[in-house]
N, C-alpha and C positions, 0 to 999 in steps of 0.2 A: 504493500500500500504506500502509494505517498500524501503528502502534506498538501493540502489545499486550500488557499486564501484566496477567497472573491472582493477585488476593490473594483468601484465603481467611478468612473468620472462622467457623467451624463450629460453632453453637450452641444449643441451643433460644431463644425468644425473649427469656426474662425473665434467662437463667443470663449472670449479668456476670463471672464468676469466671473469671481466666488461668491458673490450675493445670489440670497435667494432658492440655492437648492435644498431641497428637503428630498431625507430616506426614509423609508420606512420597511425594517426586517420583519416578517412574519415565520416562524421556522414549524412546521412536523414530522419529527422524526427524523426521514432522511431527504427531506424534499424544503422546499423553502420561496419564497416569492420575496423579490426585493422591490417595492412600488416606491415610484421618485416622479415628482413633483415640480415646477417652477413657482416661486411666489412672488416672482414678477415679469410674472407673464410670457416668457422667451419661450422659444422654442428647444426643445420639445418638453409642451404641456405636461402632457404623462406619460407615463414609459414603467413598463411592467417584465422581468427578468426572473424566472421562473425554472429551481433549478434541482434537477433528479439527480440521485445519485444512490451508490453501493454502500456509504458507510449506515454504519449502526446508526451515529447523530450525528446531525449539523447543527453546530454552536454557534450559538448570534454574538459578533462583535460589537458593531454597531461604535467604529471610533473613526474618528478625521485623523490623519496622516499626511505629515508634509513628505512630497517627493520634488526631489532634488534632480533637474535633465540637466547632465551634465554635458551630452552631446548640444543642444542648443544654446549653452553658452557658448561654448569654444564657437559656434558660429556664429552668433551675437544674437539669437533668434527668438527672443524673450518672449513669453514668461519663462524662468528658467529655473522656478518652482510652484507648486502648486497645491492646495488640499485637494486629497482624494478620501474617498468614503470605503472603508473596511468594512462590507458587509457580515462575511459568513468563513468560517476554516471548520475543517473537517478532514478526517482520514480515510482515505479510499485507493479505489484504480479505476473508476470511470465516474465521468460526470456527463449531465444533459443540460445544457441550458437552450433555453427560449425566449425572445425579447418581442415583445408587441404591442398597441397601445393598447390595449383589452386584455384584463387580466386573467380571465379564464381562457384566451385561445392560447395564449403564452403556457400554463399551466396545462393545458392538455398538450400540446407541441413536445413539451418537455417529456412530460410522462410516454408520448407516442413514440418520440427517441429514443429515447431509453428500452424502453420496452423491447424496441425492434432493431438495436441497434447493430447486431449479430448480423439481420442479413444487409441492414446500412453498409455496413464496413465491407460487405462480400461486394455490393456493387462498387464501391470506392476501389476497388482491388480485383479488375476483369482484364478479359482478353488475352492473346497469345504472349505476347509482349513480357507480361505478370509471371504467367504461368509459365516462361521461360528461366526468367529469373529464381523461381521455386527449385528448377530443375535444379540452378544450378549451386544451389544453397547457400549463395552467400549470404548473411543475415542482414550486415551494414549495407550492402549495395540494395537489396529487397527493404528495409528502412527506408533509405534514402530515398529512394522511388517512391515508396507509397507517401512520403512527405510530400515531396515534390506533386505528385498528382493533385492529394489532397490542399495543397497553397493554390495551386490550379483552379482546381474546380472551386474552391472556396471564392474566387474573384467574379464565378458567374453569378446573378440576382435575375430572379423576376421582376419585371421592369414595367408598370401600368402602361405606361406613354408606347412601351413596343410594341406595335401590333402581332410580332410575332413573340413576343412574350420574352424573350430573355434578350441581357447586355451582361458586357463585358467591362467590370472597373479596371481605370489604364494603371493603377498599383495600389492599393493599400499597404499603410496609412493614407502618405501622403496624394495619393493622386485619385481620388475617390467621384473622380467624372467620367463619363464613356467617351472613346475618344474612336472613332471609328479604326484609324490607322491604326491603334497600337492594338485593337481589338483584330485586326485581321492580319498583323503580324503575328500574335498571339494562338490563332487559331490550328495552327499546325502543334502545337501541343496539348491545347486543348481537345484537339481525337484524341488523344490518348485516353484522358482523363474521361468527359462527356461526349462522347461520338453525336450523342443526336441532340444534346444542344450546342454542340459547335455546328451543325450544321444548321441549326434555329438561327444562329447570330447570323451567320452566312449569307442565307436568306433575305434578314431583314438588311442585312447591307445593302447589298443589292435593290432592296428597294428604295433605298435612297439615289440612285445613278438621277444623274441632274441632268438635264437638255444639251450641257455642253460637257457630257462624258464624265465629268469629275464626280470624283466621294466626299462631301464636306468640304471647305477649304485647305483641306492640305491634300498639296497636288499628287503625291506619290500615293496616299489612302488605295485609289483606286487598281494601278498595280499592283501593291499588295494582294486588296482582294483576289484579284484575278490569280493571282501566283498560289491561294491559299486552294481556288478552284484544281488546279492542278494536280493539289495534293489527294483531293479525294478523288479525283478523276483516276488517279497513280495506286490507289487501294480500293478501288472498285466500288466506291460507298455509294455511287448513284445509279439511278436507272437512265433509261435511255432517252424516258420523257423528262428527266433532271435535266442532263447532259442539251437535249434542244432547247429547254427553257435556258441556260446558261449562255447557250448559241445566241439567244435573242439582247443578251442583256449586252452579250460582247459586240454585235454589233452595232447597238446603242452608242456603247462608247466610244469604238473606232470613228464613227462617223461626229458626235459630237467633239471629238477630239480633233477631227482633222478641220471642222469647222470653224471650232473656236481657242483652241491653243496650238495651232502649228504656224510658224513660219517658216519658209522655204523647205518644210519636212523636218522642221528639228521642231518639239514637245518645248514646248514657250511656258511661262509660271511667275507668279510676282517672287524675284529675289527673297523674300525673308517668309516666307514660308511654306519650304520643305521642314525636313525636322528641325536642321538645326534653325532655327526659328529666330535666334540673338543674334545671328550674324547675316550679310546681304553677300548672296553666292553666285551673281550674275542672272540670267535670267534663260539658261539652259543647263539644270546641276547632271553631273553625270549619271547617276542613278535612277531620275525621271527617262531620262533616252533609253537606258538599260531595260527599265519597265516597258518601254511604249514597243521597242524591238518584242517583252514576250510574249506583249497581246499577239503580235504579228504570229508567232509560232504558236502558240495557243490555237488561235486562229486555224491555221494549217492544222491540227492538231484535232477537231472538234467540227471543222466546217465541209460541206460537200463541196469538191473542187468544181466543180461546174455552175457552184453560186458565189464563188469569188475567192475560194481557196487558193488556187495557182494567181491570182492578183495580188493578193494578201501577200503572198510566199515571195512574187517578184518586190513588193514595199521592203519585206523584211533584208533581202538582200542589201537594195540600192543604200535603206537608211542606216547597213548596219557601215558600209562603205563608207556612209559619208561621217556619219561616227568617227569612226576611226581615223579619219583624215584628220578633222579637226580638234580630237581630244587625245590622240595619240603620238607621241612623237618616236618613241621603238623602246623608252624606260618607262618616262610618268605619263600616267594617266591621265590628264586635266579633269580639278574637282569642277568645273564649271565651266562655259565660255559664251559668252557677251556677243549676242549675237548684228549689236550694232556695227562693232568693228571684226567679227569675228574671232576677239582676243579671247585665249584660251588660259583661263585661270590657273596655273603650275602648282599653286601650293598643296604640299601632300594633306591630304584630311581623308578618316577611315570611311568615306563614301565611296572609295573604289572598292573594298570589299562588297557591300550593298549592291554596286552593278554587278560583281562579278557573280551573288548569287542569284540576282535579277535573271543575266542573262550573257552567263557561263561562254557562251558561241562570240559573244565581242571579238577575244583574243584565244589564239590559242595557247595551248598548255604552256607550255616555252614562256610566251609573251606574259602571263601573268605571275609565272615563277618570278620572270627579270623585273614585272612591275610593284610584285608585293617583296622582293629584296633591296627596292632601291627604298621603297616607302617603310617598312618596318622600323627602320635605324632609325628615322625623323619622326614616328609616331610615339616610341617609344618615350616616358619621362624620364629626364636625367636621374 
């Protein structure tokens, strides 16, 4: 059995303010409800934390405790102490919590977990992948994994506003918004973990494809997506009427794309936002052409050649040429180039990786061995 302390800080994210919260610990037996309150008025109202468990008793604290972040001093990031609320310790090896603003759905949530929590864990822990791992009985690496899964799948939530019901947070703690891009980078591990709500986020991606081809305002989003299509294209996860529907969206994009962000064939984008977002990278960054080249092979890939595959397949050649012309000189890769003067940005920055997983066919083998040993030495920190 281990030691188990429940503290509570109940707050919206940015509200640093210690006025006003109230706790209130109810305990029976081995179960217990923590109900918290605002009394002035902030959100969140009420909030109810309802929590099953193995031991014999749960013991009410019920004390304020100052904790001390010490990581957010060292980066000036204040408050950089705080009260928290010592609910409940007890001695056990599993716990169930439930949080809701209704304090009976919370307490049955809890109890429902708990209860069933045997074949919970068996779904947390599926597929070939798992059962290989079993084989081969390493303990720490089969740990690791099932952490890793379960960090995974814990990022996906039921989401009102999706019509298709589930989103993807871009990282808790700190990044507790859906950000489509990082959700559909995301989503190649996420099969591992949820097969059939990765393929729900998937979906509702796609349904956001906008008139002029793009995903949200960040210009690479949509690449992404497409690249994550591939993956389950590459493990068979879809049907054939999946695969035509995906035909349709792809050609939404090509076409919105060629409408309203191409010039002279090169994928055009406002400078400051690709990822790196804080910095202005010209207005053709290398990893956006990398993408727009896989739609082209996707394309070939998924389309009947007699409805514009071998057209598609001739685009993917001509632009990957001209690519190469302009951002290659036979070592470094240009992170960008300026398509007013056609000046080709030289400074090494880790977005040639990102093409190269984009779309690997740019250079060959040789050529990117010579490209990622001229950049490594400069990427690296002293």
């Amino acid at each position: 059995p281990s030691s188990f302390r429940v503290v509570f800080d109940v707050r919206e994210s940015y509200d640093t303010s210690e006025e006003g919260r109230v706790y209130d610990v109810s305990v029976k037996g081995n179960s217990a409800v923590i109900a918290y309150h605002n009394s002035d008025g902030r959100d969140p109202a009420h909030f109810y934390c309802a929590i099953q468990s193995d031991a014999t008793e749960i013991v009410s604290t019920e004390e304020w405790v100052r904790r001390d972040y010490r990581f957010d001093r060292e980066r000036a990031s204040p408050p950089f102490e705080r009260s928290v609320y010592s609910a409940v310790r007890f001695l056990g090896t599993t716990i169930a919590c439930a949080a809701s603003s209704d304090r009976k759905a919370a307490i049955r949530e809890a109890q429902d977990v708990f209860k069933n929590r045997s074949r919970l864990k068996r779904l947390r822990m599926r597929g070939d992948r798992e059962e290989a791992l079993r084989e081969r009985g390493d303990t720490e690496v089969i740990l690791a994994y099932t952490c890793a899964l379960h960090a995974m799948a814990s990022m996906v939530v039921s989401h009102y506003e999706a019509e298709r019901n589930f989103r993807m947070y871009a990282g808790l703690p700190w990044f507790f918004q859906f950000w489509i891009r990082d959700e559909a980078v995301s989503l190649r591990g996420l099969m591992a973990a949820c097969p059939k709500e990765a393929a729900n986020i998937f979906w509702h991606i796609m349904e956001t494809l906008q008139e002029d081809g793009m995903i949200s305002d960040a210009p690479d989003a949509v690449f992404w997506a497409f690249k994550r299509a591939e993956d389950f294209i590459a493990e068979r996860r879809w049907s054939r009427e999946e695969v035509g529907r995906l035909s349709t969206y792809l050609k939404k994009t090509l076409h919105g794309l060629q409408l309203h962000h191409t010039v002279e064939d090169i994928t055009v984008h406002v400078s400051n936002q690709t990822w790196m977002d804080s910095i202005r990278r010209g207005d053709a960054a290398v990893e956006i052409q990398a993408g727009r080249l896989d739609l082209y092979r996707l394309n070939q890939l998924i389309a009947d050649p007699l409805l514009g595959g071998m057209f598609r397949s001739a685009l993917e050649r001509q632009l990957a040429e001209k690519i190469r012309s302009l951002f290659w000189n036979g070592t470094i890769l240009a992170d960008a180039v300026n398509l007013d003067n056609k000046a080709p940005d030289w400074i090494i920055r880790p977005n040639i990786f990102l093409a190269a997983y984009l779309y690997p066919k740019l250079l060959t083998r040789e050529e990117w061995v010579r490209c990622f040993e001229c950049a490594l030495s400069k990427l690296w920190l002293p």
